[in-house]
Legacy VTK file of the C-alpha trace (Angstrom):
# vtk DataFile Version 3.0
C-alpha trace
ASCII
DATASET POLYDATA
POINTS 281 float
-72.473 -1.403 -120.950
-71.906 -4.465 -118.637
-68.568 -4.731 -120.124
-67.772 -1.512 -119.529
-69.001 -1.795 -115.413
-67.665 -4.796 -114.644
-63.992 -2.855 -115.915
-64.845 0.538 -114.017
-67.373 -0.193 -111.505
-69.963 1.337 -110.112
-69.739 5.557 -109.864
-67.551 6.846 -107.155
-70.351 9.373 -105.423
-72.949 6.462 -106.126
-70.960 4.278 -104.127
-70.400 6.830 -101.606
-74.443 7.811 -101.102
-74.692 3.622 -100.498
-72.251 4.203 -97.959
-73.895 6.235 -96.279
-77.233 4.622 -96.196
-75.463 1.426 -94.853
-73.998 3.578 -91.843
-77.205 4.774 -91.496
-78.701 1.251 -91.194
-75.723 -0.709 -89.264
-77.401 0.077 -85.858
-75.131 1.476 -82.597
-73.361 -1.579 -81.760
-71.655 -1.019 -85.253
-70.917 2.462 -84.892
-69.833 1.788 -81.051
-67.248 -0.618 -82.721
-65.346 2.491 -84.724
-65.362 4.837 -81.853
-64.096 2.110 -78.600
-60.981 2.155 -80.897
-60.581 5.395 -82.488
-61.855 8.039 -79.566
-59.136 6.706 -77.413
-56.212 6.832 -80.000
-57.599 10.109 -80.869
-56.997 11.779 -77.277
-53.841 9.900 -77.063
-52.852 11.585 -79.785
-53.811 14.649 -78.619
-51.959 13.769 -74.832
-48.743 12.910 -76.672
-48.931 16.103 -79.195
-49.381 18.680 -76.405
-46.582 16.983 -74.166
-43.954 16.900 -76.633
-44.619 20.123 -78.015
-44.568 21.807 -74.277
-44.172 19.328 -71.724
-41.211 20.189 -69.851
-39.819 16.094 -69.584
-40.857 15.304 -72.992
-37.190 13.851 -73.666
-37.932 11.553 -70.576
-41.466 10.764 -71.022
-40.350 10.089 -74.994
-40.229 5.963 -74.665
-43.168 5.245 -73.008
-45.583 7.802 -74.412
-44.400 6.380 -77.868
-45.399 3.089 -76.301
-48.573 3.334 -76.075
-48.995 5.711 -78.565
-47.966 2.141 -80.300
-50.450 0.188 -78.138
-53.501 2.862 -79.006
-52.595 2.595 -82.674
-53.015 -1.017 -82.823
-55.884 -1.476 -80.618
-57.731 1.265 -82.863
-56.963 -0.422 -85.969
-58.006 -3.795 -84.663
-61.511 -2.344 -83.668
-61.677 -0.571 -87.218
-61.592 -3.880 -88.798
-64.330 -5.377 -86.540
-66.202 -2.198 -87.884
-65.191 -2.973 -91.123
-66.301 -6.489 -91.270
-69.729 -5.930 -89.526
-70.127 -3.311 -92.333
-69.675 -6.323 -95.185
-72.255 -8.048 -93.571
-74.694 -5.390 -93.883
-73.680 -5.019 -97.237
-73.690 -9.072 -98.407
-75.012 -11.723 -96.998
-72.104 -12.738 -94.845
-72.758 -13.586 -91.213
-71.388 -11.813 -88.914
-67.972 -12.873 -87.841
-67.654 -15.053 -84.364
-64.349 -13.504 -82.858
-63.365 -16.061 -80.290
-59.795 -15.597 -78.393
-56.986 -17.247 -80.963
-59.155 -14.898 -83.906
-58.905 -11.862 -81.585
-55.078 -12.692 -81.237
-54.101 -13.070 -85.255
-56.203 -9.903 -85.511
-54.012 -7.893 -83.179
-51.053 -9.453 -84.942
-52.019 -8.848 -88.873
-53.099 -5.275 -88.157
-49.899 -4.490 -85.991
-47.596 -6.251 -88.715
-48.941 -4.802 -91.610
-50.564 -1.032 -90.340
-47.628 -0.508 -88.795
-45.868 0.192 -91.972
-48.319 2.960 -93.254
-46.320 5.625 -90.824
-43.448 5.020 -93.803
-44.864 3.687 -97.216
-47.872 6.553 -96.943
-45.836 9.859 -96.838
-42.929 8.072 -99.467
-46.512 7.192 -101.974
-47.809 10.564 -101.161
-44.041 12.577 -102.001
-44.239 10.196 -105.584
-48.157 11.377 -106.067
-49.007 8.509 -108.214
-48.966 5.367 -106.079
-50.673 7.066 -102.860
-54.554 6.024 -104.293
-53.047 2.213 -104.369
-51.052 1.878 -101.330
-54.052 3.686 -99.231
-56.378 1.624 -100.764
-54.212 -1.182 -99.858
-54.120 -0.391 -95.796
-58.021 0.165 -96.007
-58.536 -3.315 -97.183
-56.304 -4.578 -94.946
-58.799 -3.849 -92.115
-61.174 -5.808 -94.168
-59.167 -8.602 -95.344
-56.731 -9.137 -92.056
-59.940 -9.601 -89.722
-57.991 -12.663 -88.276
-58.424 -15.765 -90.506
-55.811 -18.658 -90.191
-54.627 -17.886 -93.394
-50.493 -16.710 -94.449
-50.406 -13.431 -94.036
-48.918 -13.243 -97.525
-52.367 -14.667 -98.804
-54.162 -12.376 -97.026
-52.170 -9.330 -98.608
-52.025 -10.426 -102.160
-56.123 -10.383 -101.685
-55.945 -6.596 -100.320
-53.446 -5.493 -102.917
-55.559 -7.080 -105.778
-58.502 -5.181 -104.289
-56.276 -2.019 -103.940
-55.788 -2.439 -108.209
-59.448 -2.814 -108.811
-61.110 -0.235 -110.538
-58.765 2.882 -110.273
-60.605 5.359 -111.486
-63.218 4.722 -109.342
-61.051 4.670 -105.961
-59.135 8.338 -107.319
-62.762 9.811 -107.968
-63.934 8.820 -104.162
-60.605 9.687 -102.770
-61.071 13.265 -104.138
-64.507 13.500 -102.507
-63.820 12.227 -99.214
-60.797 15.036 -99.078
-63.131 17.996 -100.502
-65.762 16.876 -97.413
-62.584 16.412 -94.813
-61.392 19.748 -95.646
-64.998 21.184 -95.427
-65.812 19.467 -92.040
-62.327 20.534 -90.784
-63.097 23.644 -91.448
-65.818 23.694 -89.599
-64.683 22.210 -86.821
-61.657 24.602 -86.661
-64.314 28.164 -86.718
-66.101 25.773 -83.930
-63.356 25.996 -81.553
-62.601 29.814 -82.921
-66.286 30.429 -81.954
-66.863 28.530 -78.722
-65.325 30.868 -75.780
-66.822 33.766 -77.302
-70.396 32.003 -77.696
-69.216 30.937 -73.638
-69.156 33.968 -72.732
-72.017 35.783 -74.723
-74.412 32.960 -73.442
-72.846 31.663 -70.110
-71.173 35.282 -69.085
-67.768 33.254 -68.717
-64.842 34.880 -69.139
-61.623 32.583 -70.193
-58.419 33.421 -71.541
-59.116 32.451 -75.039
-62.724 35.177 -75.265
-59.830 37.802 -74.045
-56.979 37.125 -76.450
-58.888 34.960 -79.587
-54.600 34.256 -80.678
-53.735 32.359 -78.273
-55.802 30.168 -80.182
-53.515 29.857 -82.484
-51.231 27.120 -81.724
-50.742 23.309 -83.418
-52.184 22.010 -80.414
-55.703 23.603 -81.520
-55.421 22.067 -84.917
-54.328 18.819 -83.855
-57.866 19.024 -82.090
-59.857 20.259 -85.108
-58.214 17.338 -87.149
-59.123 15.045 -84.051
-62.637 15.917 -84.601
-62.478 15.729 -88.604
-61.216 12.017 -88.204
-63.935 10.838 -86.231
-66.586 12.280 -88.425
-65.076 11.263 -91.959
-63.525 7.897 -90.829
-66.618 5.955 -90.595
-67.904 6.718 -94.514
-64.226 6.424 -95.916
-64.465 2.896 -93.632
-67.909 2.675 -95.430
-66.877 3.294 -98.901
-63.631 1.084 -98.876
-66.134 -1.825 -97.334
-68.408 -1.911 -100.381
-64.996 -1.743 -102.946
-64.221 -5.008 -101.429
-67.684 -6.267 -101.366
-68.192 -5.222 -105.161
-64.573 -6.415 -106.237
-65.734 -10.008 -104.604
-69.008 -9.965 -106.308
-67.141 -9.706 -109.542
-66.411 -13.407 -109.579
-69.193 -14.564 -106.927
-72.405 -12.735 -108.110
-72.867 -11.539 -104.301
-74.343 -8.572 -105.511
-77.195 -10.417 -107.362
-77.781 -12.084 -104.497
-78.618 -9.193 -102.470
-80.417 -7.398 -105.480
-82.656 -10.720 -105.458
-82.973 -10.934 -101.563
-84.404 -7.130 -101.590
-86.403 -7.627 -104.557
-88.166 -10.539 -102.385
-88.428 -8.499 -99.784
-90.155 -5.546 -101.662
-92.465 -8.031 -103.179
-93.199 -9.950 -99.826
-94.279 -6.195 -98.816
-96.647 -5.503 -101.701
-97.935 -8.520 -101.184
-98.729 -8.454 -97.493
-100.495 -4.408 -98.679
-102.495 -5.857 -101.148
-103.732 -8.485 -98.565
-104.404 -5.919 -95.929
-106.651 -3.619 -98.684
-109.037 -6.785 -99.816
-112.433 -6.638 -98.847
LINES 1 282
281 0 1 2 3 4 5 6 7 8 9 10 11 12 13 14 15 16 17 18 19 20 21 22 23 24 25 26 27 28 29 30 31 32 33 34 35 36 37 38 39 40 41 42 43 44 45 46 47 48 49 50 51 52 53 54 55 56 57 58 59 60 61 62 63 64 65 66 67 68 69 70 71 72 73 74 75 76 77 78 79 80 81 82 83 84 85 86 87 88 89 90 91 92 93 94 95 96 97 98 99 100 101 102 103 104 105 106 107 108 109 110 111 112 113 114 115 116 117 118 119 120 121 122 123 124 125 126 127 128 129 130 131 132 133 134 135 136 137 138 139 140 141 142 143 144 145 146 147 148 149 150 151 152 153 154 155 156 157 158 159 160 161 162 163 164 165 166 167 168 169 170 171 172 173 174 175 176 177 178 179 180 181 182 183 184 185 186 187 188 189 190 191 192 193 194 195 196 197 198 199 200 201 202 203 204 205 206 207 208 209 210 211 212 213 214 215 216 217 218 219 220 221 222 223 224 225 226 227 228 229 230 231 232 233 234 235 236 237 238 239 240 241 242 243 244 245 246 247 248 249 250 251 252 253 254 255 256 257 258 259 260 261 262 263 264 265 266 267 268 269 270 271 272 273 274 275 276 277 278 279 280
């Protein structure tokens, strides 16, 4: 049976329910770490959809929205893998990383070198089927593994790609529950903006163009929104659950794990012990 975990890991959906009791415990200045990068890329996003679908200069505006489209990208994936690596050391017992200026600068330049490519290798892995679980594993440990050490970036990629092999099963299973729960919360968050001028104007009395005519709704500019809002819920557990792959795939040949299984079992005993203290006579 040890054997047989140590070659497929833990369960995909038990890894996933630790997930989300780590996000539960990382406190705000974690979860303020995901959203500085990601709410701004996200209305960027949003800006640059809406302007080059209607805008009437889109062809001239083209370069420098693209810019910082560019710019937002990389300053979002930077603050994912701060995120990411304050997650690990909620999960381990690794301190918390000290990000001085050069670290903040090899940061910007792994994530910008290496993310950048995703916009081209992820929809050619996706059109093949197969290889997408790998190579998107591979970007997601990126933001774990490229958290600015002075190391060759070609070390620091043969560590994510080794990661990305580890257990496949395991990363397929969790893959195809964090898409059933994207498409569920985007959903959701799609009848949300379907419902919200008519629930405006049955509780507020206000009258908008979108309570009188519900299809002008229906436009890409509404689902870009809806799949806004789906990112920023879902990002932070599929963060969470490609955190503890790493931190599991390292405790294969470090026993982390065991240490952290013994540092809570001290704790829970330090706890009975201080009860049993407080109920003597």
């Amino acid at each position: 049976m040890k054997k047989l975990a140590r070659n497929q890991g833990k369960p995909a959906i038990d890894l996933l329910e630790e997930a989300v009791d780590i996000l539960r415990r990382c406190g705000l200045a974690t979860w303020l770490c995901y959203y500085v990068g990601s709410v701004p890329f996200v209305l960027a996003l949003l800006f640059f959809w809406s302007e080059m679908s209607a805008g009437a200069y889109a062809e001239r505006s083209l370069p420098a929205e693209a810019l910082g489209m560019a710019g937002a990208f990389v300053w979002m994936r930077c603050w994912q893998s701060v995120f990411a690596n304050r997650l690990l050391s909620f999960a381990g017992t690794q301190e918390a990383l000290r990000w001085t200026p050069s670290r903040v600068l090899r940061l910007a330049v792994q994530q910008a070198f290496v993310q950048s490519s995703a916009f081209f290798l992820l929809p050619l892995a996706a059109l093949a089927a197969l290889p997408f679980g790998w190579v998107h594993a591979f970007y997601q440990n990126f933001l774990i593994e490229g958290c600015g050490e002075a190391e060759p970036m070609r070390v620091i990629m043969d560590r994510s790609a080794a990661q990305s092999k580890l257990w496949p099963g395991q990363n397929h299973v969790g893959m195809g529950y964090l898409f059933l729960l994207t498409f569920v919360v985007f959903i959701n968050a799609l009848s949300l903006l379907w419902l919200a001028p008519q629930l405006v104007k049955t509780l507020l009395g206000i009258e908008t163009l979108f309570s009188r005519n519900h299809l002008s709704l229906m436009n890409t500019t509404v689902l870009m929104i809806a799949a806004g809002i789906t990112y920023l819920a879902i990002g932070p557990v599929s963060k969470a659950f490609y955190v503890l792959r790493c931190f599991y795939g390292r405790a294969v040949h470090t026993g982390e794990d065991l240490k952290v299984s013994l540092r809570r079992f001290r704790a829970v005993a330090a706890c009975i012990d201080r009860n049993e203290a407080s109920w003597e006579p």
